[in-house]
Z-matrix of the N, CA and C atoms (Angstrom, degrees):
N
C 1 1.439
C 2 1.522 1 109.65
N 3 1.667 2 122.27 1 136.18
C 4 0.725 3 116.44 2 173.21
C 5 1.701 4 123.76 3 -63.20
N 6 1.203 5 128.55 4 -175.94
C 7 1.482 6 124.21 5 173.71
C 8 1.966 7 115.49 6 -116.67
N 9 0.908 8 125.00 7 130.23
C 10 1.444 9 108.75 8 -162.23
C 11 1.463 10 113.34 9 -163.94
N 12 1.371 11 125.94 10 -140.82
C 13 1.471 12 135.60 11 -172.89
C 14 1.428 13 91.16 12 -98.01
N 15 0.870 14 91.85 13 118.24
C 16 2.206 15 88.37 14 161.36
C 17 1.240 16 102.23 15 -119.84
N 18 1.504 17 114.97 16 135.57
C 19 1.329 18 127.95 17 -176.54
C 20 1.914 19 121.08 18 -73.24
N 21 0.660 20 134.70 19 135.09
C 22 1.793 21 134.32 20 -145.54
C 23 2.001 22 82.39 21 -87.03
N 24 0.950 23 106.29 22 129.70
C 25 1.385 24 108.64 23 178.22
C 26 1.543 25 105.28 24 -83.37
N 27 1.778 26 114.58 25 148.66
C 28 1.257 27 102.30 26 -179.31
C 29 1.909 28 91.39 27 -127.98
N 30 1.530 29 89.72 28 141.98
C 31 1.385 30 116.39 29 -170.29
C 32 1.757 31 97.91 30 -45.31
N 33 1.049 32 89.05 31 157.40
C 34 2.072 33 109.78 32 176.80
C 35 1.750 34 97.13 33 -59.06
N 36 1.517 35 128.06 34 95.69
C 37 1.631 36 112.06 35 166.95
C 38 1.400 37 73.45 36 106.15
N 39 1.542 38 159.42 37 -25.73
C 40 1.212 39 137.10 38 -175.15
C 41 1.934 40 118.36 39 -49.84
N 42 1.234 41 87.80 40 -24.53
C 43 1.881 42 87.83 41 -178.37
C 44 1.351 43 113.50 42 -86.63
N 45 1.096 44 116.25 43 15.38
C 46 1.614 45 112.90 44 173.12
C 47 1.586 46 134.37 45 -71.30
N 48 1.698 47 86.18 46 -28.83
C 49 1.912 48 87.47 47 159.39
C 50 1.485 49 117.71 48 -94.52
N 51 1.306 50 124.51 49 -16.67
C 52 1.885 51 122.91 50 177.48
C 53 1.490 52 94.26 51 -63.80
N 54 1.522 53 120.73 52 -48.07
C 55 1.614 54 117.01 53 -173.72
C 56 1.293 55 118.81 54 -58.10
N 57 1.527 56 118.15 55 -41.63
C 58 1.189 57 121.28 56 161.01
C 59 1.568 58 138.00 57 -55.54
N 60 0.926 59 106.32 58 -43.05
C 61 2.011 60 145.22 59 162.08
C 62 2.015 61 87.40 60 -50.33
N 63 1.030 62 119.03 61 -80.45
C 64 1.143 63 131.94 62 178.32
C 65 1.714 64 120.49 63 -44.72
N 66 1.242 65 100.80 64 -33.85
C 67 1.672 66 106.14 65 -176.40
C 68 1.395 67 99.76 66 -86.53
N 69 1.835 68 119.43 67 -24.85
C 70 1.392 69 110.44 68 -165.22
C 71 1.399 70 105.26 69 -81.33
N 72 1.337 71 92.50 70 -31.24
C 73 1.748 72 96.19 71 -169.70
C 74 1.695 73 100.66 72 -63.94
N 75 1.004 74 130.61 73 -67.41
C 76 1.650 75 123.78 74 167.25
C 77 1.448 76 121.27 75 -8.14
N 78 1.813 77 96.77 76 -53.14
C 79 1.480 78 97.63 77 -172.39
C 80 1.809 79 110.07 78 -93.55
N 81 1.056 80 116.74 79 -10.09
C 82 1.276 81 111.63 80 156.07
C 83 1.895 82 126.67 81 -66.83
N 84 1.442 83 107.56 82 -30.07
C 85 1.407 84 101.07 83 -179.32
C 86 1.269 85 94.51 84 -87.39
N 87 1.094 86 146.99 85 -22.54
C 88 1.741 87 146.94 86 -165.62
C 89 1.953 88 75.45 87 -63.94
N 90 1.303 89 115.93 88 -67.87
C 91 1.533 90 114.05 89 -159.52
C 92 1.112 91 113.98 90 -50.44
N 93 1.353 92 105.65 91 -35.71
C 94 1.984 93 103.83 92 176.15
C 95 1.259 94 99.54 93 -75.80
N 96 0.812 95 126.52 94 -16.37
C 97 1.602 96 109.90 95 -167.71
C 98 1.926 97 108.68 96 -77.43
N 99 1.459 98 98.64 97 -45.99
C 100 1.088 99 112.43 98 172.55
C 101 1.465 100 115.36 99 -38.37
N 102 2.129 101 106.07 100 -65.73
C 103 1.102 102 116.09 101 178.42
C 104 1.172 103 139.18 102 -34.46
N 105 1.416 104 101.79 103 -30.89
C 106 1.620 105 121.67 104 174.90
C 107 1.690 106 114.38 105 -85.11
N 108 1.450 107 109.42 106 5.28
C 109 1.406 108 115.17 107 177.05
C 110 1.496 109 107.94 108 -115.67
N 111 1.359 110 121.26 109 -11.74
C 112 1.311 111 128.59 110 -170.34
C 113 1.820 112 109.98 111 -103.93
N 114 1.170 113 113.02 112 120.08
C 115 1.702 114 114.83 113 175.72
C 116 1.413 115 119.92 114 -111.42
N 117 0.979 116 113.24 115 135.09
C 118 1.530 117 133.78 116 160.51
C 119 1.607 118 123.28 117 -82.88
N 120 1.475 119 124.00 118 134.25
C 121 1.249 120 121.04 119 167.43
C 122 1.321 121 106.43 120 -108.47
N 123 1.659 122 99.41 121 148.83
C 124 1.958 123 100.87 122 155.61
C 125 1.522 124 100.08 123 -133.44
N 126 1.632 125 117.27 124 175.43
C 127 1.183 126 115.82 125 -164.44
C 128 1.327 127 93.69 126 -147.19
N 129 1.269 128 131.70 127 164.55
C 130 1.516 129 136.03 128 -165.56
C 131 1.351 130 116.34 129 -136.61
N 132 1.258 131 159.45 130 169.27
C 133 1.440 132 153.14 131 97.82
C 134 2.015 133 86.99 132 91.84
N 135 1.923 134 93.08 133 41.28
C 136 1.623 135 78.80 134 163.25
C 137 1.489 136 103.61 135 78.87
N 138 0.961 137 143.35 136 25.08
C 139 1.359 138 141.57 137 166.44
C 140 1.587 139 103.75 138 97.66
N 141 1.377 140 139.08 139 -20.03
C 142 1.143 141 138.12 140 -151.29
C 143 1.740 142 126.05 141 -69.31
N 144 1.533 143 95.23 142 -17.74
C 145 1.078 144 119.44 143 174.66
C 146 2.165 145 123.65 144 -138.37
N 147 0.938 146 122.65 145 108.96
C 148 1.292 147 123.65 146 -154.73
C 149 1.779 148 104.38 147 -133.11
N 150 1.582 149 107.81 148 109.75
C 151 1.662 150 128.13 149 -169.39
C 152 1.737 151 84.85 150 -112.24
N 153 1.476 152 90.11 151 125.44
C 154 1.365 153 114.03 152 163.99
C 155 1.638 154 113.94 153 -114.87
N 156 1.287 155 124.38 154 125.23
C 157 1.489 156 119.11 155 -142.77
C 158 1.817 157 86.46 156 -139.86
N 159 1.737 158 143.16 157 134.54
C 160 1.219 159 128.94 158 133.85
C 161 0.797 160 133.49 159 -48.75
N 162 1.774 161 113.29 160 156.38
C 163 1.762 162 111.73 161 -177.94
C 164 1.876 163 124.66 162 -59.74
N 165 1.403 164 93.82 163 13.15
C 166 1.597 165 109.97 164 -167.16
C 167 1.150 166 102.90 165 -95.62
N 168 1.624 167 116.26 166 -21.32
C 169 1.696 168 120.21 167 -158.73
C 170 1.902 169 108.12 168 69.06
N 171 1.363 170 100.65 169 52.83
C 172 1.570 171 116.09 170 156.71
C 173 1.293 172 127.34 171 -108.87
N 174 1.072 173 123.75 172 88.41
C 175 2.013 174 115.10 173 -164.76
C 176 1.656 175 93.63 174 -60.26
N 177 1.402 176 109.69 175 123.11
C 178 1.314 177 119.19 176 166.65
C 179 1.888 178 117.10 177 -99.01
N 180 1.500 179 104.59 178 4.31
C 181 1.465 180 92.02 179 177.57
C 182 1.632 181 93.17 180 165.45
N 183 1.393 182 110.84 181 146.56
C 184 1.812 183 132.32 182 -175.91
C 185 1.430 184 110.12 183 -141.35
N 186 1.347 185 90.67 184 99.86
C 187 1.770 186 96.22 185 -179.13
C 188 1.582 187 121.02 186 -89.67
N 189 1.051 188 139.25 187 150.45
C 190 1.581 189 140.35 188 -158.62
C 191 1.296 190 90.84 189 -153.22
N 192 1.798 191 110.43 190 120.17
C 193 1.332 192 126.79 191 -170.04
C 194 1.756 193 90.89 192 -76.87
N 195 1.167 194 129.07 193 147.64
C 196 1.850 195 136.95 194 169.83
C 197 1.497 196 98.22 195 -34.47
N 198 1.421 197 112.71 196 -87.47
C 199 1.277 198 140.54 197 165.28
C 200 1.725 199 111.66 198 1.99
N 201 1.201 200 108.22 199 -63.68
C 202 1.572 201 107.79 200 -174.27
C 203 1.852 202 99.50 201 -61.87
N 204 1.188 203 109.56 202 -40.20
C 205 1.850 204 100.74 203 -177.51
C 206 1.715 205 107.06 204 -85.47
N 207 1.249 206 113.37 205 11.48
C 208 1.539 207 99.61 206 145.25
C 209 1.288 208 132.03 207 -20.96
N 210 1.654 209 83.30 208 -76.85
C 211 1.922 210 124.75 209 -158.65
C 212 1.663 211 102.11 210 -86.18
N 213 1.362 212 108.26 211 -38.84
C 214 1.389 213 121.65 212 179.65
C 215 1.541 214 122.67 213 25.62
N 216 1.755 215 93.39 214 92.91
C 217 1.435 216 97.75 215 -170.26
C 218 1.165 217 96.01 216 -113.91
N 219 1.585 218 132.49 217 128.64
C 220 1.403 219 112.81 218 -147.75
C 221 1.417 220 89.60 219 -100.76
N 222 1.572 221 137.24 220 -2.83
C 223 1.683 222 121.52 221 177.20
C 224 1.446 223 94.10 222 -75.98
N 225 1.584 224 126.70 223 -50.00
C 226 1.594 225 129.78 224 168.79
C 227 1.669 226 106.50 225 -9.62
N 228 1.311 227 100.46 226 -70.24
C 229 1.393 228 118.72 227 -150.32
C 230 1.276 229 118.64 228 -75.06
N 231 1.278 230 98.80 229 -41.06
C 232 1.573 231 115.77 230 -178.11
C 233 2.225 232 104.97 231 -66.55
N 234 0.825 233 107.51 232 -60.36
C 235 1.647 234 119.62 233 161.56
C 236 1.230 235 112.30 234 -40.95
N 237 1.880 236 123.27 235 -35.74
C 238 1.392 237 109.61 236 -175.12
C 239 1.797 238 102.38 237 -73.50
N 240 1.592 239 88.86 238 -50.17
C 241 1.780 240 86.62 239 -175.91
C 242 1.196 241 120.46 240 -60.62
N 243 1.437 242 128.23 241 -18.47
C 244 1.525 243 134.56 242 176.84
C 245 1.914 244 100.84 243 -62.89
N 246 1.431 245 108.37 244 -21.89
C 247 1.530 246 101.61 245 -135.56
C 248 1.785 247 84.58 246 -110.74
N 249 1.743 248 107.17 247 -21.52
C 250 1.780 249 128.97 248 173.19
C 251 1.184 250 96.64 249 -56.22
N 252 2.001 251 106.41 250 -68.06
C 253 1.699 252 97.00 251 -177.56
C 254 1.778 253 141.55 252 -80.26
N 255 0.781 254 90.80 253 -2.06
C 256 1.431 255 105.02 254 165.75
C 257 1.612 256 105.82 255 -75.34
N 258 1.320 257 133.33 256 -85.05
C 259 1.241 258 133.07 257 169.72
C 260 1.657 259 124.32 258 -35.73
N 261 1.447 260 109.61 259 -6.04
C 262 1.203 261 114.91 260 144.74
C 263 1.342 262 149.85 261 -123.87
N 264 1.287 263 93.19 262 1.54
C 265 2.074 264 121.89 263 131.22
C 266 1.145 265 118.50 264 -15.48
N 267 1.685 266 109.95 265 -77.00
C 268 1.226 267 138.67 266 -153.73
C 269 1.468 268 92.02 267 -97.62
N 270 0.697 269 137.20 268 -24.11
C 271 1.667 270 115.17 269 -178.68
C 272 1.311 271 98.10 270 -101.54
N 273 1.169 272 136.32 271 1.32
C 274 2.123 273 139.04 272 -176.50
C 275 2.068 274 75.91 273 -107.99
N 276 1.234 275 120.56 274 -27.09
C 277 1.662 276 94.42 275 -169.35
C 278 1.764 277 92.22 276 -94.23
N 279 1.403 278 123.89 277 -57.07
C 280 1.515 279 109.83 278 170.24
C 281 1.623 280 119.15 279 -33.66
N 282 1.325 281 136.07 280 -51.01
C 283 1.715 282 128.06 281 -173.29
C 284 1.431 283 90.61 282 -74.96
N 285 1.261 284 137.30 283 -41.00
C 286 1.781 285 122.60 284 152.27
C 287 1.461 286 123.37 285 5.63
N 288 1.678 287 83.23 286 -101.88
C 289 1.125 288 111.85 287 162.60
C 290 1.289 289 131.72 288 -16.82
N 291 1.504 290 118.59 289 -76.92
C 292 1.574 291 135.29 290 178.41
C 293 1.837 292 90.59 291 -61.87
N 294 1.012 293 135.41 292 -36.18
C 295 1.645 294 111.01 293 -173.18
C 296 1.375 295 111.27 294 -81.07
N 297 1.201 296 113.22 295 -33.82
C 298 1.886 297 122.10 296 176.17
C 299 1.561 298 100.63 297 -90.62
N 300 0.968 299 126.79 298 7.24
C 301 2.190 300 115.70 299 169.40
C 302 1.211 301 108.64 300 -60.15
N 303 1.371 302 124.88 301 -42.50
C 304 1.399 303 124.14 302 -173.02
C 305 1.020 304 123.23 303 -68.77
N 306 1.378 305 119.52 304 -25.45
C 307 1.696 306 140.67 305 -179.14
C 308 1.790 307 100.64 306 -64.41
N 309 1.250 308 90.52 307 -63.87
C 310 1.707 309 98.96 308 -166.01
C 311 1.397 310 113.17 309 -78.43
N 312 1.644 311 126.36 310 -3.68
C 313 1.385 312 130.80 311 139.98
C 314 0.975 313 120.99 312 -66.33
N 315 1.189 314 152.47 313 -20.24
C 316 1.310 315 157.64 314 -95.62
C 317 2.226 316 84.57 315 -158.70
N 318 1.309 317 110.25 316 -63.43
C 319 1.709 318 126.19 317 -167.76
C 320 2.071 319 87.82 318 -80.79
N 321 0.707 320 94.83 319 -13.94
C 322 1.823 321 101.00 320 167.57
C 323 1.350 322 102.23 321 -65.10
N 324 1.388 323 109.05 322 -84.16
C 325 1.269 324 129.17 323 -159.59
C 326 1.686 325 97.08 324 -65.21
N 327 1.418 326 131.68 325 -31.93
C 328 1.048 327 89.17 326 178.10
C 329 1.798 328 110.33 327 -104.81
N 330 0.910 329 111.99 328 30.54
C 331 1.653 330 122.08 329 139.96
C 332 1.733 331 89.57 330 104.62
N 333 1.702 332 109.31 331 40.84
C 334 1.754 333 108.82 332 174.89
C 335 1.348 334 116.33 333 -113.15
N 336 1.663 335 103.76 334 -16.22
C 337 1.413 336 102.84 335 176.13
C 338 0.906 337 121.67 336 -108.06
């Protein structure tokens, strides 16, 4: 006989957690995938400023009411949009969150998280 790779035998019913492992991972990228289709808005200084961000954390758009560049105080402004994207950070990382919870309950229970 030659000498070589021998393949690690897996017990009778041993593949029942790789299939699972395997099915989750599927359904975890389906969720990102989604995530990256799903947007969140936040709004600042009273509506004046409004960051719409995906569940991926992609800013897809920063709106600036006319009105605020009247007066145009650019430390004003600059702080509102700092203060737009942040508040839509956190709300693109919270709908995150709640779509991937099940995942990382899930790698819990089976003793990964």
């Amino acid at each position: 006989m030659s000498k070589g790779y021998n393949r690690p035998r897996t017990p009778k019913g041993g593949g029942g957690m790789m299939a699972q492992i395997q099915q989750m991972q599927e359904q975890m990228a389906q969720a990102q995938e989604e995530l990256a289709k799903e947007t969140v808005t936040a709004t600042v200084g009273g509506g004046v400023i409004s960051v719409t961000m995906t569940g991926d954390q992609v800013c897809q758009s920063i709106t600036i009411a006319p009105e605020l560049l009247d007066d145009a105080d650019p430390e004003m402004l600059q702080d509102l949009i700092t203060s737009g994207v942040n508040a839509a950070l956190d709300k693109s990382r919270e709908l995150a969150s709640d779509k991937m919870s099940p995942f990382t309950s899930m790698l819990g229970g089976l003793g990964l998280g």
